[in-house]
C-alpha positions as CSV (number, residue, x, y, z in Angstrom):
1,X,0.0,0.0,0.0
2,X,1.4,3.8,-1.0
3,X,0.5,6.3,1.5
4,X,0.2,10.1,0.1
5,X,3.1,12.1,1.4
6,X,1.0,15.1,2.4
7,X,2.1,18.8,2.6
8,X,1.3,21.3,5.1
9,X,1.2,24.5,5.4
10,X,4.7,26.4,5.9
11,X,3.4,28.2,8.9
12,X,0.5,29.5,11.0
13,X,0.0,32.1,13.2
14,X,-3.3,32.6,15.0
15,X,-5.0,35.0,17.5
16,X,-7.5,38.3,17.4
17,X,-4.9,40.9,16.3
18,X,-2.2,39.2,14.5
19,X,-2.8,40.4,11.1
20,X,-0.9,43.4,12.8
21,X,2.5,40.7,12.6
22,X,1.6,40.7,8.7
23,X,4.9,43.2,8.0
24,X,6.6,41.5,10.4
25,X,6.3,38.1,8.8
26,X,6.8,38.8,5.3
27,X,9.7,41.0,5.7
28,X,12.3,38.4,5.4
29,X,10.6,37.3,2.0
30,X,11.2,40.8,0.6
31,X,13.4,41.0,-2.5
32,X,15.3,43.8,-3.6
33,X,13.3,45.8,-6.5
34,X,10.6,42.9,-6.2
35,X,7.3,44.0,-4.5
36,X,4.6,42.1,-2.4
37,X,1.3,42.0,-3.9
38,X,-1.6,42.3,-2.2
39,X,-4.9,41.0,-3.5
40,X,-7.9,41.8,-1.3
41,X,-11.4,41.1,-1.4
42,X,-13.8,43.9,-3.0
43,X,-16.0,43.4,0.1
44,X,-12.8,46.1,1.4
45,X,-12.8,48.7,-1.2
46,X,-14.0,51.2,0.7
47,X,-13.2,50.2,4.0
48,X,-10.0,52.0,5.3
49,X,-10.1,50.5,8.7
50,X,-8.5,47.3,6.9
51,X,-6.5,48.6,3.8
52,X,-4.7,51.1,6.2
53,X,-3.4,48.6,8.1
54,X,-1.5,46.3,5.1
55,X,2.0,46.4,5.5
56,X,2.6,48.0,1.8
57,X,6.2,49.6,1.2
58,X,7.9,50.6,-1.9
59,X,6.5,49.2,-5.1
60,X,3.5,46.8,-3.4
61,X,0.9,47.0,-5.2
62,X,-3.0,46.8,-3.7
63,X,-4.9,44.7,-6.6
64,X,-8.7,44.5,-5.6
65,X,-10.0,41.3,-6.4
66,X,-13.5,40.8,-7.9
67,X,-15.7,37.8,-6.7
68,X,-18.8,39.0,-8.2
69,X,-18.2,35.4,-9.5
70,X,-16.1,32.5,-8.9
71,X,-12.6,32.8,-10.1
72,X,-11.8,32.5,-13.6
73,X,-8.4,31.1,-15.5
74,X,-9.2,33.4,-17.9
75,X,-8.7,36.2,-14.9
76,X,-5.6,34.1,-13.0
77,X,-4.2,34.7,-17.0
78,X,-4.9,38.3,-17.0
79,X,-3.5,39.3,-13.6
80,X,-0.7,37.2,-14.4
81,X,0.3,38.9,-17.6
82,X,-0.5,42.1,-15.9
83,X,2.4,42.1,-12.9
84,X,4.8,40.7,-15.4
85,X,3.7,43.3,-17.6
86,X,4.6,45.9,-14.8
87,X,7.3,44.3,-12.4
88,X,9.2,41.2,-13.8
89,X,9.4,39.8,-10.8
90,X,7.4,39.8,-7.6
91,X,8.1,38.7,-3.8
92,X,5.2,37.2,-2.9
93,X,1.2,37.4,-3.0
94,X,-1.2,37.8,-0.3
95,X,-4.3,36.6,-0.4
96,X,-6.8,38.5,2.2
97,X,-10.1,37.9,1.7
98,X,-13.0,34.9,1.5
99,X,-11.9,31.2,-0.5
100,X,-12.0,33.0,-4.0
101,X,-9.1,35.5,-3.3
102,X,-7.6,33.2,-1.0
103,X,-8.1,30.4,-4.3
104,X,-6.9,33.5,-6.8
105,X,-3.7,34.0,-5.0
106,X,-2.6,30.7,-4.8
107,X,-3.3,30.5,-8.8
108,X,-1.4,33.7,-9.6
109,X,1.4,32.7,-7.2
110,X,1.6,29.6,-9.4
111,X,1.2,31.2,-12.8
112,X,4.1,33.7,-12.5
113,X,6.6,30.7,-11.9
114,X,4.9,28.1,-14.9
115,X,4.3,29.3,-18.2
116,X,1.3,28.7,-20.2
117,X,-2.3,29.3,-19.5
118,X,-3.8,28.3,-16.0
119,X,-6.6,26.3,-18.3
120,X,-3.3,23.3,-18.6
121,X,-2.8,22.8,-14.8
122,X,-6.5,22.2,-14.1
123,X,-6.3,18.5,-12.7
124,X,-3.8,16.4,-10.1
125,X,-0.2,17.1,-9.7
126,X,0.1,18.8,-13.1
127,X,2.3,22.1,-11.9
128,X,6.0,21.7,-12.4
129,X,7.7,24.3,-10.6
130,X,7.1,26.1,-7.0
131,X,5.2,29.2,-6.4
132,X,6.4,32.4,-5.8
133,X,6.0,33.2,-2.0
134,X,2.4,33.3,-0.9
135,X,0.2,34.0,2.3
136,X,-3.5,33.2,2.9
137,X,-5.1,35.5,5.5
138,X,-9.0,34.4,6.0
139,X,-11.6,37.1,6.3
140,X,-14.5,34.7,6.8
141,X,-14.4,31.0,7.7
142,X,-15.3,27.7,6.2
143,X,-13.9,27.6,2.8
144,X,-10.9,25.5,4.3
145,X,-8.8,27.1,1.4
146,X,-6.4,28.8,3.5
147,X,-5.2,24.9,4.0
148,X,-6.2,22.9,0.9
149,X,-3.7,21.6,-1.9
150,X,-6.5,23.2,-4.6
151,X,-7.5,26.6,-6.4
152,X,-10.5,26.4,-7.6
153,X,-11.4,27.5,-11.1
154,X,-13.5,27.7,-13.9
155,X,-11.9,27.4,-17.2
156,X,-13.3,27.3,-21.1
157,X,-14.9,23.9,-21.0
158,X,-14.8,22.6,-16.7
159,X,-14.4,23.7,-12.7
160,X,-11.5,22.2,-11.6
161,X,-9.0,23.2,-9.2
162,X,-4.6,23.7,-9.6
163,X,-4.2,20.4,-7.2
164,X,-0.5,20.2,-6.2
165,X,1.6,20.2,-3.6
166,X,2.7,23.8,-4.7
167,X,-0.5,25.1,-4.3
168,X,-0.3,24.9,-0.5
169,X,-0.1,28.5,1.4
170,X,3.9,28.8,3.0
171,X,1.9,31.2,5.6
172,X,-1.5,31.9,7.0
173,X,-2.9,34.5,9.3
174,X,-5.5,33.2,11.2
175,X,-7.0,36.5,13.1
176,X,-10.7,35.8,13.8
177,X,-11.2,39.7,14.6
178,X,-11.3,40.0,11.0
179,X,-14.4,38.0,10.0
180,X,-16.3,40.0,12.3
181,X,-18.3,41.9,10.0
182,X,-19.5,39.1,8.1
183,X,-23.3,39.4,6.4
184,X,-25.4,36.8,8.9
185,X,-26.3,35.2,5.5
186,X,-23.0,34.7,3.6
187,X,-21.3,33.7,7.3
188,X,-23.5,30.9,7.1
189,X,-23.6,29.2,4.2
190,X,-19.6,29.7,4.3
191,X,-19.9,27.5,7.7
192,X,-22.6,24.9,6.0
193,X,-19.1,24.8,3.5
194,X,-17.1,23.6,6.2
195,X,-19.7,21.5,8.0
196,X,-20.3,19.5,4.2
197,X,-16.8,19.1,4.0
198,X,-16.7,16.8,7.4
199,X,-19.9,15.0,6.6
200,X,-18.8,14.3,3.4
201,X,-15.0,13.1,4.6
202,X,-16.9,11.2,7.8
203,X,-18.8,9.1,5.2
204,X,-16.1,8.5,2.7
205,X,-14.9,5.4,1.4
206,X,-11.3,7.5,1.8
207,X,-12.1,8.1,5.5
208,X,-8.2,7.1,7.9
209,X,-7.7,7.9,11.5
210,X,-5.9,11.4,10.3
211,X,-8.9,12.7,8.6
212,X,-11.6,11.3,10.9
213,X,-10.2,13.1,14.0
214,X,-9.5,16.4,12.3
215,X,-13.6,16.2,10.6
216,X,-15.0,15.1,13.7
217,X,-13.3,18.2,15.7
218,X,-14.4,20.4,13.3
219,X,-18.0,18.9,12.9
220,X,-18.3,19.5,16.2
221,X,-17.3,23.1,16.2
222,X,-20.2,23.5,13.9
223,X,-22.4,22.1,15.8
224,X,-21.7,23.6,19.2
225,X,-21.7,26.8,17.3
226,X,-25.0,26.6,15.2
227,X,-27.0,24.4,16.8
228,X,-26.0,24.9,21.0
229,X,-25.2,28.6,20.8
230,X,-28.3,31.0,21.1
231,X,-25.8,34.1,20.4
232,X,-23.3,35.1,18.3
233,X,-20.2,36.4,20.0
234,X,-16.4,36.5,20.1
235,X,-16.0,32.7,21.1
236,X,-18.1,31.9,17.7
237,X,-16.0,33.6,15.8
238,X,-13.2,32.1,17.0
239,X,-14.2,28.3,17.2
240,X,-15.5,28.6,13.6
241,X,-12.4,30.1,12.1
242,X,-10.6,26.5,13.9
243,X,-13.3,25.1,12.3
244,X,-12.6,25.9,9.1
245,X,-8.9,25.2,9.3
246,X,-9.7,21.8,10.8
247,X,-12.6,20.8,8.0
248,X,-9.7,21.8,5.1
249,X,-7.2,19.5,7.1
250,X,-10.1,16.7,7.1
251,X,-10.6,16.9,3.2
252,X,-6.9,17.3,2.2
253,X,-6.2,13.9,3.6
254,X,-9.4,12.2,2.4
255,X,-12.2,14.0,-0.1
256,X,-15.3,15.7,-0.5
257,X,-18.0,13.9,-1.8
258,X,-21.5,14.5,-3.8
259,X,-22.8,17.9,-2.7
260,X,-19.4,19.2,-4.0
261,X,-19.7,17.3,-6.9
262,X,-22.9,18.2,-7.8
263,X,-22.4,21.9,-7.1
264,X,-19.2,22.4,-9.3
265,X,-22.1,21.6,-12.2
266,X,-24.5,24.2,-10.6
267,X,-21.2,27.1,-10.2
268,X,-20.0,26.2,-13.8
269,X,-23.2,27.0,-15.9
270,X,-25.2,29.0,-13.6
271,X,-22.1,30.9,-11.5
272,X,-23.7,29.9,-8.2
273,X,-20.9,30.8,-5.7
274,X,-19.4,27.7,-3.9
275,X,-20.9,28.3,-0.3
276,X,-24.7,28.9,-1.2
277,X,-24.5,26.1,-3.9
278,X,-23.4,23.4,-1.5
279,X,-26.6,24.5,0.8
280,X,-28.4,24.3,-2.4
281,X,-27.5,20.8,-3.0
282,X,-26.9,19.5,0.6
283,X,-30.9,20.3,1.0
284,X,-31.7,17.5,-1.4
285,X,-29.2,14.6,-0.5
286,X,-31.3,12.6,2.4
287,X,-30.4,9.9,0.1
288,X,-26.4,10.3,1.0
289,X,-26.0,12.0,4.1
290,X,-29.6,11.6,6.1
291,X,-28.1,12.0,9.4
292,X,-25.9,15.2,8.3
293,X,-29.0,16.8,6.6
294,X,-31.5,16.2,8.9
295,X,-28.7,18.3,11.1
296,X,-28.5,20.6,8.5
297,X,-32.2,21.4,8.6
298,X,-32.0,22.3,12.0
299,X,-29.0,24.6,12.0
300,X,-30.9,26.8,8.4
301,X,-34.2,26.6,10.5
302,X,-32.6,27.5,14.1
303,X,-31.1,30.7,12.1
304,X,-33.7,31.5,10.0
305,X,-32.1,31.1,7.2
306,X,-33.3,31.1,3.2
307,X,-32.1,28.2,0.9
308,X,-32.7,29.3,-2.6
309,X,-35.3,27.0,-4.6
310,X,-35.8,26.0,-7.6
311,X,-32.8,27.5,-9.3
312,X,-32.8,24.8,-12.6
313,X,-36.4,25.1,-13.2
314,X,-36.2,26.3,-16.8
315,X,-32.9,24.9,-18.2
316,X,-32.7,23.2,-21.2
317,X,-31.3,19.6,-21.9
318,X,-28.2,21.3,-23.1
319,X,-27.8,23.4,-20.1
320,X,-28.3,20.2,-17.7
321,X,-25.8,17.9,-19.9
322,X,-23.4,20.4,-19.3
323,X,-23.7,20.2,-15.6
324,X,-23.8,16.8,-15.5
325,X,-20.8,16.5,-17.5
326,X,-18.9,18.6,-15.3
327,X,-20.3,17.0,-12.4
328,X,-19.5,13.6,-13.1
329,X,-15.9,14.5,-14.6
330,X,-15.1,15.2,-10.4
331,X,-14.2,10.9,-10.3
332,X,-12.1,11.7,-7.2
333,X,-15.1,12.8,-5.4
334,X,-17.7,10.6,-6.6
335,X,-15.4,7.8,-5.9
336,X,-14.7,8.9,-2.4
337,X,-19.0,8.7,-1.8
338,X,-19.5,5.8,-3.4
339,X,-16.6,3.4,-3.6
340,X,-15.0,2.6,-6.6
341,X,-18.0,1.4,-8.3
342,X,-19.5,4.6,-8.4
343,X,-20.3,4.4,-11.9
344,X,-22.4,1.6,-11.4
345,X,-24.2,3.7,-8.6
346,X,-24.6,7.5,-10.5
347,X,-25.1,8.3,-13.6
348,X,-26.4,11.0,-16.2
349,X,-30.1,10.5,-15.7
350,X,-29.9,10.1,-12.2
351,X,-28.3,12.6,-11.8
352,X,-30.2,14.8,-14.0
353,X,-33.1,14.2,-11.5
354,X,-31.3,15.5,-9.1
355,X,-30.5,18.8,-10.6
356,X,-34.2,18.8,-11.9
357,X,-35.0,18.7,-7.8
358,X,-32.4,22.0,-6.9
């Protein structure tokens, strides 16, 4: 039996506050002539109380990052070309923001190291050289990306993420001050992201000791927090940014399983973003995960919280053949729900009454 050599992240730091260490910690990274870049979440554009506190110097450049959608390899292409364009070389990028700047900085710090498009190093273990420095700093939790081997994006013809050893952050700032401003809404189904990651891992065919006792700590984070807490406070904030770091530890060891699978079809045609489309199509899979819907039920009804319906009705064969495709290209995940039968167990029509049901 071969066991997968996994790689972690370089370093962590946590604590409220320590996104104040940022200049600190990056300083010894600095080149000479070779500036950080910053890429931030547009949630920040006009909020000074964060952008005045980034360590810029010299040449760093501030690059606002939009995630009115899902990131694109189209867009990793264009900000690529754009700081070679205007700097040669760079020191490092940080990512501060939610899992799709987080996701766009890993893909950039990638792409100004191997040439070619980002659309070639969608799949497993396809990068050839290292990264240029990079640093994840989480603004809301439960993506998990500030840990996982993967960038996420949505080329020409699939969803698929840079999966690679390289990928992986060599710092993250864990400061759960900075989710604290969080829409009720968008904090949630960012958690339910985190939560559908440990069900999913928990009842995987790929499930070890190292993954189980990361998934069930963070599980029960999510738990405590959504279903035992009456308030939302500092300790929430807190225990669900762990959460999210120990959910992303859970699936890089193991897998996701069908809601993600499912839902990269949903983000690819219709742009649903990652969080809301997992609630979307967590709703519907009694089938799968009974025990972790039924919990998932609870926690949207205990917070009062909308699950978009109906979001397929009116598609056309084409449009669902094109999710399914994309959906059932995800073998790793599939495979990790169902065994390695899986394709005697899903397939395009049962699956397109699935979608029909979102």
């Amino acid at each position: 039996m071969k066991f997968r050599n996994f790689k972690l992240t370089g370093y962590v730091v946590y604590g409220n506050g320590c996104f104040d260490q940022l200049g600190e910690i990056i300083a010894p990274k600095r080149k000479p002539n070779a500036p950080m870049i910053f890429f931030v979440d547009e949630y920040f554009r006009d909020k000074p109380a964060l952008l005045n506190r980034l360590p810029t110097e010299g040449k760093d450049k501030l690059v606002i990052i939009d995630v009115s959608r899902e990131p694109k390899t189209s867009y990793v292409d264009k900000l690529r070309d754009e700081l070679t364009a205007e700097f040669g070389e760079v020191s490092g990028i940080i990512g501060i923001g939610g899992g799709s700047v987080m996701d766009m900085a890993k893909a950039v710090a990638l792409m100004m190291t191997n040439p070619g498009s980002s659309v070639d190093y969608q799949g497993w273990d396809l990068i050839k050289y290292p990264a240029v420095y990079k640093v994840g700093v989480p603004t809301i939790s439960g993506t998990g990306a500030e840990v996982s081997r993967t960038c996420v994006l949505t080329g020409p013809t699939r969803k698929l993420g840079m999966n690679s050893d390289y990928t992986v952050f060599d710092q993250i700032v864990l400061d759960p001050s900075l989710t604290k401003s969080v829409p009720v809404n968008q904090r949630f189904y960012t958690a339910m992201d985190c939560f559908i990651h440990c069900v999913e891992s928990l009842n995987g065919t790929y499930l070890n000791a190292f993954s189980k006792s990361y998934g069930e700590k963070a599980q029960a984070l999510c738990e405590e927090i959504f279903l035992e807490k009456d308030t939302w406070d500092d300790d929430a904030d807190e225990k669900l940014m762990m959460a999210s770091y120990a959910g992303g530890m859970s699936i890089a060891y193991s897998q996701v399983g069908v809601a993600h699978a499912v839902s990269y079809g949903l983000s690819y045609l219709l742009g649903t973003r990652h969080g809301i489309g997992n609630c979307i199509v967590f709703d519907k899979l009694e089938e799968y995960y009974p025990e972790g819907v039924a919990k998932f039920k609870e926690m949207v009804k205990k917070h009062h919280i909308d699950i978009p319906q109906h979001i397929t009705k009116g598609l056309t064969d084409e449009q669902f053949d094109k999710m399914i495709n994309v959906s059932l290209g995800m073998a790793p995940l599939w495979e990790n729900a169902l065994g390695k039968d899986w394709k005697d167990k899903i397939d395009a029509k049962k699956l397109r009454a699935l979608y029909e049901r979102l």
